[in-house]
C-alpha positions, 0 to 999 in steps of 0.5 A, a space after each residue: 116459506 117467503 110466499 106463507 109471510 107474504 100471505 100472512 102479511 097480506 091478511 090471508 088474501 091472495 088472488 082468486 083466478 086469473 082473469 086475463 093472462 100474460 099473452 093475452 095483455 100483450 097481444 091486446 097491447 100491441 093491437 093499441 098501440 098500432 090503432 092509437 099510432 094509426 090516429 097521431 101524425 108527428 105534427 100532433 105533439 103527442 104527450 102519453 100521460 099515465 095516471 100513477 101507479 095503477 097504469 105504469 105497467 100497461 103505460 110501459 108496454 103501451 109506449 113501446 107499441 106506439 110507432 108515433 112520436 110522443 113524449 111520455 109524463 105522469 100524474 099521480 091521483 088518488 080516489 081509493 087509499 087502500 079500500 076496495 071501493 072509490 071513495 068519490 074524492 079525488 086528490 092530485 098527488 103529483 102534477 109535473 106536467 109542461 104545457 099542454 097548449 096546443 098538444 095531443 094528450 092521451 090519457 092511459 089509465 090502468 081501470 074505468 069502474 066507478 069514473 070518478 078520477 077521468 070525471 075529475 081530471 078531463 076537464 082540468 086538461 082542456 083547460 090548460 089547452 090541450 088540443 085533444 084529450 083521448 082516453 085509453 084504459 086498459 080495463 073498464 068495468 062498464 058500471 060508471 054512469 060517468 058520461 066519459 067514454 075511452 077512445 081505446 078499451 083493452 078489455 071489458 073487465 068482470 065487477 070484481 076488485 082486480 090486481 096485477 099489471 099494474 093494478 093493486 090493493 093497499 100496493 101489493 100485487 102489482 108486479 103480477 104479470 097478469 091479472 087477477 080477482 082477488 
């Protein structure tokens, strides 16, 4: 009965197939996280910073599998609302962020499609003197002629609208421990 309300509620939609599953993402994220602490030494200051909301599952998981020191903040921005497609703007949310002079700054994101946030975002940490700015996204889509490229992909992602670990449509379906098209 609850899962009927919820459908309804939902317009009818529900995810499709699931694209990447449960053990998959955590294998995958444990293979991240020994090659991003392989990159990082202690003396590198690393601050993981998760782009709010779509990343906060992966970015969890991901902290959890780094062996270096870091210290973990957030950024909240939006491009999307609750369409399915970028609307090309990007706003800033929420940006609590100390200084990041002198700081290795690794960027987790929870999808790279159209590139339009990363695009946005990158330069504005240089500027506020980050030593380095890495990348890591758990999807990419391969379809953004964006000239930003992650240093760490988790998995090539199929152009369809995905939801789960993380990843929503009008915030429904982030709690799905998988990932799905919907």
């Amino acid at each position: 009965m609850k899962e009927t309300a919820r459908s309804d509620r939902l317009g009818g939609r529900a995810p499709e197939r699931i694209v990447i599953g449960t053990d998959e993402l955590a294998a995958r994220v444990r293979v991240l996280g020994a090659e991003i602490s392989d990159s990082y030494q202690a003396s590198d200051h690393l601050l993981v910073l998760g782009i709010l909301k779509g990343s906060f599952i992966f970015m969890a998981d991901l902290v959890r599998a780094i062996r270096t020191p870091l210290q973990v903040d957030f950024l909240a921005v939006s491009s999307y609302g609750d369409a399915t497609r970028s609307s090309g703007t990007v706003r800033l949310l929420y940006d609590p962020m100390p200084s990041l002079e002198g700081r290795a700054v690794l960027v987790v994101e929870d999808i790279l499609d159209s590139g339009t946030t990363l695009q946005w975002l990158i330069p504005r940490l240089e500027a506020r003197g980050a030593s380095s700015v890495d990348i890591c996204t758990l999807l990419h889509k391969r379809v953004a002629s964006s000239t930003i490229e992650p240093r760490w992909i988790g998995f090539d992602a199929p152009n369809s609208f995905l939801v789960g670990y993380g990843l929503d449509h009008a915030e429904d379906f982030r709690h799905l421990p998988y990932i799905a098209s919907l």
